[in-house]
N, C-alpha and C positions, 0 to 999 in steps of 0.2 A: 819755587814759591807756589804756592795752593791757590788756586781761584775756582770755585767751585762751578759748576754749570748752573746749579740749582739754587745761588744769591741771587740778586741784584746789589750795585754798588753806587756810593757816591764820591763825589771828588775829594772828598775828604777824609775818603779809605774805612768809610763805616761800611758792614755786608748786611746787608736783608733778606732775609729768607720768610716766604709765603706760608704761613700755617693754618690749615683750617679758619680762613677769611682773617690770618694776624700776622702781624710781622713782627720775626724772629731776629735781633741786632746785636751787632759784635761790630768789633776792630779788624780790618784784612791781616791777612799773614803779612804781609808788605808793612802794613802798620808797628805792627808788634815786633815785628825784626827791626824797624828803623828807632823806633822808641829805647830797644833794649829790656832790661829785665823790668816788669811792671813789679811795685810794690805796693803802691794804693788804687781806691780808685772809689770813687763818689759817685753812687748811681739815685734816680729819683725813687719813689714811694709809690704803691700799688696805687692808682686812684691818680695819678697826677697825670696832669695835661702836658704834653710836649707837643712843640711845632716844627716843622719839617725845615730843614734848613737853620737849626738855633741850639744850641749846646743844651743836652740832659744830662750830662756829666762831668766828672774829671778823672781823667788818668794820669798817674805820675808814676816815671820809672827811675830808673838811676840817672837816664840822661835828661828827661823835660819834663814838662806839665803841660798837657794839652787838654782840650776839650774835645767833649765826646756830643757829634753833631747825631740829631733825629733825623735818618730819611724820610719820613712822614710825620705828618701830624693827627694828634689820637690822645686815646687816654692810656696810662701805663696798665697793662693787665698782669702781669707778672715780673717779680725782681729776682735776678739771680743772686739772690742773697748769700748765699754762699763761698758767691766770689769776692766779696768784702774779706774773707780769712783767707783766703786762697787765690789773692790775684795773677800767682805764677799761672792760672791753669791760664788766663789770655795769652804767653808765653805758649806752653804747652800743647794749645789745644783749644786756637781762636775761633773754630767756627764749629766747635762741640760745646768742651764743659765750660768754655771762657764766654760763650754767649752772655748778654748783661741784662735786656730789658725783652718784652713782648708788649707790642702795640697792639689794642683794636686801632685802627685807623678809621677817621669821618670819613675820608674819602681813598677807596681803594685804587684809585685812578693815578694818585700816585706814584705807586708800585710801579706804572709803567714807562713814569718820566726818570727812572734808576737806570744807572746801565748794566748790561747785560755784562757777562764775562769777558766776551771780545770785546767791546768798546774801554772794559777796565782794565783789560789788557794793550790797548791802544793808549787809554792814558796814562799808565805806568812808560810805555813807551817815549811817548811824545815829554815827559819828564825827566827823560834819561836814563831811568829804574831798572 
């Protein structure tokens, strides 16, 4: 299972990655293996406001429908539009082309209340995973 050094994560298996003062969001490898094959998936609009901690989307695969939590709150600056056609690529390739949204974040402080790999590797533990 893939946990990158260079995310941050939260307990509800979304990855964040730091870009040029934005943050980069996807579903962990762990997510997307326990989901199964993604077939849709509902993401917000350039311009929209998400809150940290509160569903900016939905993913449904063969097996459920879940919500897709913001690790920060921000305005959406980029939609991986393209995954809308192509939701195998979160299956394929969660933390490249399966990325979903880019946040400016209000507050970049944040970033540092995510956890790091080792801690998301202790929660996957402490889970049984």
């Amino acid at each position: 299972m893939l946990i990158p050094e260079d995310c941050r994560y939260t307990k509800d298996h979304e990855w964040a990655r730091l870009q040029g003062g934005k943050v980069r969001v996807g579903i962990t490898d762990f997510a997307q293996q326990q989901l199964g094959d993604v077939v849709y998936i509902e993401l917000p609009s350039k311009g929209d406001r998400v809150e940290g901690g509160k569903p900016f989307g939905v993913i449904e695969s063969v097996k459920a429908v879940s919500d897709l939590i913001s690790p920060v709150t921000g305005v959406v600056d980029e939609v991986n539009t393209d995954l809308l056609q192509h939701p195998e690529w979160v299956n394929q390739d969660p933390y490249g082309k399966g990325w979903m949204i880019l946040i400016l974040p209000d507050n970049p402080s944040q970033w540092e209340e995510l956890l790091d790999a080792r801690a998301y590797e202790s929660l996957l533990s402490e889970e049984g995973k």
